[in-house]
C-alpha positions in Angstrom: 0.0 0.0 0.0 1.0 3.3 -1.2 2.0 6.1 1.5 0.2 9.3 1.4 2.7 11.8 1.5 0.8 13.8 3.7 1.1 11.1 6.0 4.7 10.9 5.9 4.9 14.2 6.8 3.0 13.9 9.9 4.7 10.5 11.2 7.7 12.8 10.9 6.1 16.0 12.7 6.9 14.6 17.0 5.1 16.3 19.7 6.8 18.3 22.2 5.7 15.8 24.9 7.4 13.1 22.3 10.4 15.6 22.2 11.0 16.3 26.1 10.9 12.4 26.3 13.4 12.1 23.9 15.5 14.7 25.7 15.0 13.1 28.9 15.8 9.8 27.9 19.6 11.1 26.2 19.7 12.8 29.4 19.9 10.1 31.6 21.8 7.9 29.2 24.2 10.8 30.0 24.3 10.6 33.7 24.4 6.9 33.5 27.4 7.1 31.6 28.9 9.3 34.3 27.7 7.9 37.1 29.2 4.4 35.7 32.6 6.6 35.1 32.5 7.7 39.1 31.9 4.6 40.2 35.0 3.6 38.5 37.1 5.6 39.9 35.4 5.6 44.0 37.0 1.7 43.6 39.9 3.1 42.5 40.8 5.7 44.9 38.9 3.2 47.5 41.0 0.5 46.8 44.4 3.0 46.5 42.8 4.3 50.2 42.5 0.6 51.9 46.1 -0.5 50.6 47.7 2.8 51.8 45.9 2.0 55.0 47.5 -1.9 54.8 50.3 -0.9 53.9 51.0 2.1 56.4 49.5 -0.2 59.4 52.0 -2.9 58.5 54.7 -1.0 58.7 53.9 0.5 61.6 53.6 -3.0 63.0 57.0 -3.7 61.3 58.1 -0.8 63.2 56.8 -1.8 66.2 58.5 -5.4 66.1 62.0 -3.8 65.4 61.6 -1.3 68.1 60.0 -3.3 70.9 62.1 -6.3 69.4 64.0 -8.9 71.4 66.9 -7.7 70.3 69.1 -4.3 71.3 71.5 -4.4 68.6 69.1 -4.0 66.4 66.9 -1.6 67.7 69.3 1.0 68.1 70.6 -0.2 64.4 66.4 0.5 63.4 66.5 3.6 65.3 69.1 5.4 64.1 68.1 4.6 60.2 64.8 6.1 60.9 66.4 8.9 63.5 68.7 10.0 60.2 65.6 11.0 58.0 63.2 13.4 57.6 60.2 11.9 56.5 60.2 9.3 58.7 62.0 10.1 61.9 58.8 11.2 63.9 58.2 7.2 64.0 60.4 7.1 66.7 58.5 8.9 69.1 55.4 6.9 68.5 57.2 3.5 70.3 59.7 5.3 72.5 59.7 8.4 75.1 62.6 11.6 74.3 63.7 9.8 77.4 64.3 6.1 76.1 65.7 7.8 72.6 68.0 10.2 75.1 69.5 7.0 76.9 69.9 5.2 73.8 71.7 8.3 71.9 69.5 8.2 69.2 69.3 12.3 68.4 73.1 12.5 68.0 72.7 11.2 64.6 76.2 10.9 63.9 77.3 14.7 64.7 80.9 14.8 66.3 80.2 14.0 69.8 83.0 16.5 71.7 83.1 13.4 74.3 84.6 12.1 71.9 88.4 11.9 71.4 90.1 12.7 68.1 93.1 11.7 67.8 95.6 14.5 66.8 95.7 15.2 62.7 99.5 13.6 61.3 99.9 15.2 57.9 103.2 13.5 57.7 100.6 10.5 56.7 100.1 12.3 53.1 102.8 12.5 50.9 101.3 13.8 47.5 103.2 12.4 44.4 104.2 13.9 41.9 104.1 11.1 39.6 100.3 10.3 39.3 100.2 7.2 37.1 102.3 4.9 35.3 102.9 4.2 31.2 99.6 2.5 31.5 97.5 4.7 33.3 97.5 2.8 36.3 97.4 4.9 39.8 99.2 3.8 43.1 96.7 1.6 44.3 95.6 -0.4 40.6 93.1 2.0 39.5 93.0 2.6 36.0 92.7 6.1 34.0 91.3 5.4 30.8 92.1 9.3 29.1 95.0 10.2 31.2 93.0 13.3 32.6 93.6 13.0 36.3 90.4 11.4 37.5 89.4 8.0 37.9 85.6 6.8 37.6 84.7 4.1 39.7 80.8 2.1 40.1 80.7 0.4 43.4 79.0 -2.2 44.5 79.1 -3.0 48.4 77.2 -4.7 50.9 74.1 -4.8 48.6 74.6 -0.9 48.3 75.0 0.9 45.1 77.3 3.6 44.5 80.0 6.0 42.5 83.5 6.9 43.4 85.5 9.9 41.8 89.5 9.9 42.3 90.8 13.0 41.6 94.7 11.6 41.7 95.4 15.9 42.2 94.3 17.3 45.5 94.9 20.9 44.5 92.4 20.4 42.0 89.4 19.7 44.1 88.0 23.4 46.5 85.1 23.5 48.1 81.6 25.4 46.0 79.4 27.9 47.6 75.9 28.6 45.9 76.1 32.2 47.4 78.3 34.9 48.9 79.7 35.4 52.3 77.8 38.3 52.9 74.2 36.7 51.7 72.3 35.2 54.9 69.1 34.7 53.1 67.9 32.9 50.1 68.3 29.7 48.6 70.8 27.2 47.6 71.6 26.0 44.4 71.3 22.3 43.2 74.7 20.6 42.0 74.3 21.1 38.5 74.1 24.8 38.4 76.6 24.6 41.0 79.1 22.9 38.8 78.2 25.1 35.8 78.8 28.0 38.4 82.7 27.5 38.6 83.2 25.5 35.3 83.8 22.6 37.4 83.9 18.9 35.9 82.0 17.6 38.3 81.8 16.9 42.4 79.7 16.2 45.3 77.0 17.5 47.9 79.2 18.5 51.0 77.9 20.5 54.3 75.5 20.9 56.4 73.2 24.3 56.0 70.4 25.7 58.1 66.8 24.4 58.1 64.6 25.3 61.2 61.3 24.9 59.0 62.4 21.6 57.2 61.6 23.5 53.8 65.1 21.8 52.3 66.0 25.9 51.0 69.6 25.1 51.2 70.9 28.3 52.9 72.9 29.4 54.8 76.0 27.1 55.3 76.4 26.6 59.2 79.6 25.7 60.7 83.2 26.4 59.6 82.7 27.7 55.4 85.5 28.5 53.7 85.3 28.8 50.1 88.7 29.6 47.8 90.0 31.5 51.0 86.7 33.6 51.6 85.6 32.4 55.2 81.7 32.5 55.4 81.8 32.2 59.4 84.3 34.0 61.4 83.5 32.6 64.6 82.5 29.1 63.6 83.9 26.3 65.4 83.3 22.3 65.2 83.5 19.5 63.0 85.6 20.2 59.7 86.8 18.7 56.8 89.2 21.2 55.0 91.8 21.0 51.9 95.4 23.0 52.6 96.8 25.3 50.0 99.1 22.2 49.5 96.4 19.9 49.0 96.9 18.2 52.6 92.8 17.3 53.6 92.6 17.7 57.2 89.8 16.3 59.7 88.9 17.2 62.9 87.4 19.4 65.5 88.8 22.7 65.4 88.3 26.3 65.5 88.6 28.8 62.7 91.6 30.2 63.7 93.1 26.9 63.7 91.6 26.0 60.3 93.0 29.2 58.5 96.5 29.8 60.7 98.0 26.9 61.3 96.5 24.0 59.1 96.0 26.8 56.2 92.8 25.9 54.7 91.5 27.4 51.7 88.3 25.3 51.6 86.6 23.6 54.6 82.6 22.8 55.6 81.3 20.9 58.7 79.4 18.0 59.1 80.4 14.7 61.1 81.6 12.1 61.9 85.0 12.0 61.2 84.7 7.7 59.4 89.0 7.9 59.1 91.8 9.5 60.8 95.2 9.1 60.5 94.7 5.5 58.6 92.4 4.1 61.4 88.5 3.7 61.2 87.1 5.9 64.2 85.3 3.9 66.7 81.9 2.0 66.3 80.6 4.1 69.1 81.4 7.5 67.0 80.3 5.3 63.9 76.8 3.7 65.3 74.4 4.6 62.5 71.5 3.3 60.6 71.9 2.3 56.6 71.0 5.6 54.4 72.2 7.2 51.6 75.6 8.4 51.7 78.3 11.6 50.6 81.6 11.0 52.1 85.3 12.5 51.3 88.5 11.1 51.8 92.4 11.6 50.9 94.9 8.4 50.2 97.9 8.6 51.4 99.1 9.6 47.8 96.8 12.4 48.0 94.6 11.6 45.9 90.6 12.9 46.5 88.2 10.4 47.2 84.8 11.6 46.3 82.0 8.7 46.9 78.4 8.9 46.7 75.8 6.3 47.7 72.5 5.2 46.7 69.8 4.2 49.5 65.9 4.4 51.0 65.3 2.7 47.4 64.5 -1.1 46.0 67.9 -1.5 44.7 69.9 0.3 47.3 69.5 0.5 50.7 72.1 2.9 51.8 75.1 2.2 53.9 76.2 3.0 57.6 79.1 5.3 58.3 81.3 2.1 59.4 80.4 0.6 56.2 81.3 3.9 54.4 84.7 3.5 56.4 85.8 -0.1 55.6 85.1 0.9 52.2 87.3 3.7 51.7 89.6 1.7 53.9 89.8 -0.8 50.9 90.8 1.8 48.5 93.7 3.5 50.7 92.1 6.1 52.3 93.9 7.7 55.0 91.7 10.5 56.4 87.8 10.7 55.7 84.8 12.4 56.7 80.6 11.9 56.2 79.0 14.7 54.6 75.2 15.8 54.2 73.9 12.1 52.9 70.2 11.2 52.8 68.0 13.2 50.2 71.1 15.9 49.7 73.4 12.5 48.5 74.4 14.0 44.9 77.1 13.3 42.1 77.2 15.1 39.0 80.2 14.4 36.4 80.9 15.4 33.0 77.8 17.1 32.3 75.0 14.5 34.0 74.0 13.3 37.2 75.3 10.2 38.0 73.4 9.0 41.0 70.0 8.3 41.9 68.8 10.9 44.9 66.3 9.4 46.7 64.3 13.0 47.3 61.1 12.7 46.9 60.7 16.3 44.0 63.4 13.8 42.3 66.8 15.2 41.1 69.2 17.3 43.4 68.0 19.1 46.4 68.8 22.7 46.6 72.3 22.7 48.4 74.9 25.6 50.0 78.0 23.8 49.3 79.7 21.2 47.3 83.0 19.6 46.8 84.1 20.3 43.3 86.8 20.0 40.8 87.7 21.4 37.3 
């Protein structure tokens, strides 16, 4: 049967109850649709909220069993790992009273303890030589350098810890970086790549410790003894030092800044702690008790040669290591004199135009830092 074309027209005419219907059916298709979406994603952040909430009440339990554990070894081992952080150190206080973590010397965290004896600096230890390397490149103690350039690349691998060691085979080559002048006490620090690009440097190390009563990580000002290419940042700083002669002689100790710049002539020097070497002998495990973290340490062999070492830690592939760790280590490559510097987040090596180790700050790359250990 034949369609009337009127007829056509009026099937295709719709009411405007036919057309709010319409409308109100799309509509809800719509919300469906999003309401399907949001449902979605409330499992999602549900099931990301529960895990976090396994996950963090584990650990706490975890916590709980190494702190409350049977044995004291390792708690104070536990302790001081957590004690040497910043996200984590509250942790402590949740199991143990300021007076337990007092008794147990937990809030030292490694500084120089001035109980603690030193034995007096012997720079007759260091006798720098002239000749650096033989016909093949090879260095006093069987290192190799590949280019004949004066510094020796190393990848170390220790105790289930990753890590990088620099030689610089001259001392006089390596001087301590500051991000600003001595007369700035405000502002920020400078991460190690523009600090290296700074002073046309090759490459180097995080080094001391700066000023942080807020926790924000700004990286300024240096405290302690700071002396950078002879300008001295603190005149009446006193403490822990580590500090490089004008003959290249790198001294470590407690001193004063008159000592530093009188009688040991330093020309660059920064504090931190604790002293690891002295005189060829590891300090003792009582200066050394620490937890495993990441780790910047220097050192001079008794060649004179700069040991720069940085190490990896707080990550799957790298815990970190303790300072008596850090010590044995550089013990196996000759060192004579060695101190820690600022490890944990600030831990940072850059050389020949990248970074070469893996910080384990949480905005990623190098944190913003008011010295470093360089060399050109």
């Amino acid at each position: 049967m034949k369609k009337n074309k009127n007829n056509t027209e009026a099937e295709n005419i719709m009411t405007p109850d036919a057309e709010k219907r319409d409308a109100a059916r799309a509509k809800q298709r719509r919300r469906e649709v999003w309401d399907g979406i949001n449902r979605f994603f409330d499992r999602i952040a549900g099931f990301i909220i529960v895990f976090v909430l396994v996950v963090g009440f584990s650990l706490l339990i975890f916590d709980y069993m190494c702190i409350k554990g049977p044995s004291p070894t390792f708690q104070e081992f536990w302790l001081r790992t957590l004690s040497e952080t910043r996200r984590f150190g509250f942790i402590n206080n949740l199991y143990l009273s300021q007076h337990e973590l007092d008794e147990i010397g937990i809030d030292r965290k490694g500084v120089l303890d001035n109980e603690v004896m030193v034995p007096t600096f012997d720079s007759s230890l260091i006798a720098i030589s002239e000749e650096k390397t033989d016909i093949n490149g090879m260095d006093a103690y069987g290192l190799i350098d590949d280019d004949n350039d004066g510094i020796i690349f190393e990848n170390i691998n220790y105790k289930g810890a990753v890590g990088y060691m620099i030689v610089v085979l001259d001392p006089t080559r390596v001087f301590l970086g500051c991000a600003n002048g001595p007369q700035d006490h405000y502002g920020y620090g400078m991460i190690l790549d523009d600090m290296v690009a700074k002073y046309g440097a090759r490459g180097g190390i995080n080094a001391g410790i700066f000023v942080d009563d807020n926790g924000a990580g700004a990286g300024w000002p240096p405290s302690g003894i700071t002396i950078s290419l002879g300008e001295i940042y603190e005149p009446d700083a006193n403490g822990s030092v580590c500090g490089i002669s004008s003959d290249g002689i790198l001294y470590v100790g407690d001193y004063d800044i008159d000592l530093c710049v009188n009688q040991f002539h330093l020309e660059n020097a920064c504090s931190f702690g604790p002293i690891l070497i002295a005189n060829g002998q590891k300090m003792s495990d009582e200066m050394l008790s620490s937890g495993l973290n990441p780790r910047t340490v220097i050192g001079q062999r008794g060649d004179g040669a700069i040991l720069l070492l940085a190490v990896d830690g707080r990550q799957a592939y790298s815990q970190g290591l303790t300072y008596g760790d850090c010590a044995d280590l550089l013990l196996d490559y000759g060192c004579i004199n060695a101190m820690n510097m600022d490890g944990g987040n600030s831990t940072s090596m850059y050389f020949d135009g990248k970074l070469i180790n893996h910080p384990s700050n949480q905005a990623g790359g190098t944190r913003n830092l008011p010295t470093a250990w360089l060399f050109k």
